[in-house]
N, C-alpha and C positions, 0 to 999 in steps of 0.2 A: 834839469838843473833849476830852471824856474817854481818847480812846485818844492826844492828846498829852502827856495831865498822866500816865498809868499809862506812855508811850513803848511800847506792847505794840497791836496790834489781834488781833480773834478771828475768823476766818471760819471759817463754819461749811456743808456743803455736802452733802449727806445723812449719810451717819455718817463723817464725816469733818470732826474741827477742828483747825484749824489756828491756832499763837500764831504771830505775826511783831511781831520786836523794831524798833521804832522808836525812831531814831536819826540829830539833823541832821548834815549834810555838813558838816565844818567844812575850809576854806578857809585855802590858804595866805598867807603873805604880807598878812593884815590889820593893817589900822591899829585900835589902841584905839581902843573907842569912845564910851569914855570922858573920854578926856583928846586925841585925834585924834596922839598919841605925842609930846607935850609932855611928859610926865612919865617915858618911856622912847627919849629920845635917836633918836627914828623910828623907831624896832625892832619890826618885826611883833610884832601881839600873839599871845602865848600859847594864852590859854584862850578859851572859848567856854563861856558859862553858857545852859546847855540852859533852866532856869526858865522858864516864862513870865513871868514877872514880870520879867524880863531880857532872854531871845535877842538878847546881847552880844557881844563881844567885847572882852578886857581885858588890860593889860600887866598885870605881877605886882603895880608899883605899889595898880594902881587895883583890882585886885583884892581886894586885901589891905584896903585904904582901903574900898572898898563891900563885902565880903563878912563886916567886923568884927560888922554889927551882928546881934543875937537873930535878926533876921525874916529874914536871909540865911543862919545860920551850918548850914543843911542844905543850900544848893546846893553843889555839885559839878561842878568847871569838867570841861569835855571837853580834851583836847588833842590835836593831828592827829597818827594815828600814823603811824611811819615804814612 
């Protein structure tokens, strides 16, 4: 559980360690999951909030709407690159 909140794992395997960055698959063509795309016209959502406290997906809308307050404003949405 710690090597998903750091996104990093460490192996280690006689003198030899290795860091590997951890990082979810974000997924084309999602619906908010939020608002199910009531609030962005059915338009795939954008982002994907890696938090645990989330592993969402959000139109800008609802992003914007749940990411306002203190206890979110350190997540950091992913977005699929091209």
């Amino acid at each position: 559980m710690l090597n998903i909140l750091l996104f990093y794992a460490q192996y280690a395997k006689r003198n030899v360690y290795i860091k590997v960055e951890i990082k979810p698959y974000v997924l084309d063509d999602q619906p908010c999951d939020e608002c199910g795309g009531e609030r962005c016209a059915h338009r795939p959502a954008p982002f994907f909030c890696p938090h645990l406290s989330c592993l969402q997906y959000y139109c800008e809308k609802c992003w914007e709407s749940i990411h306002a307050s203190r206890a979110r404003e350190d997540h950091k949405p992913l977005v699929k690159e091209a």
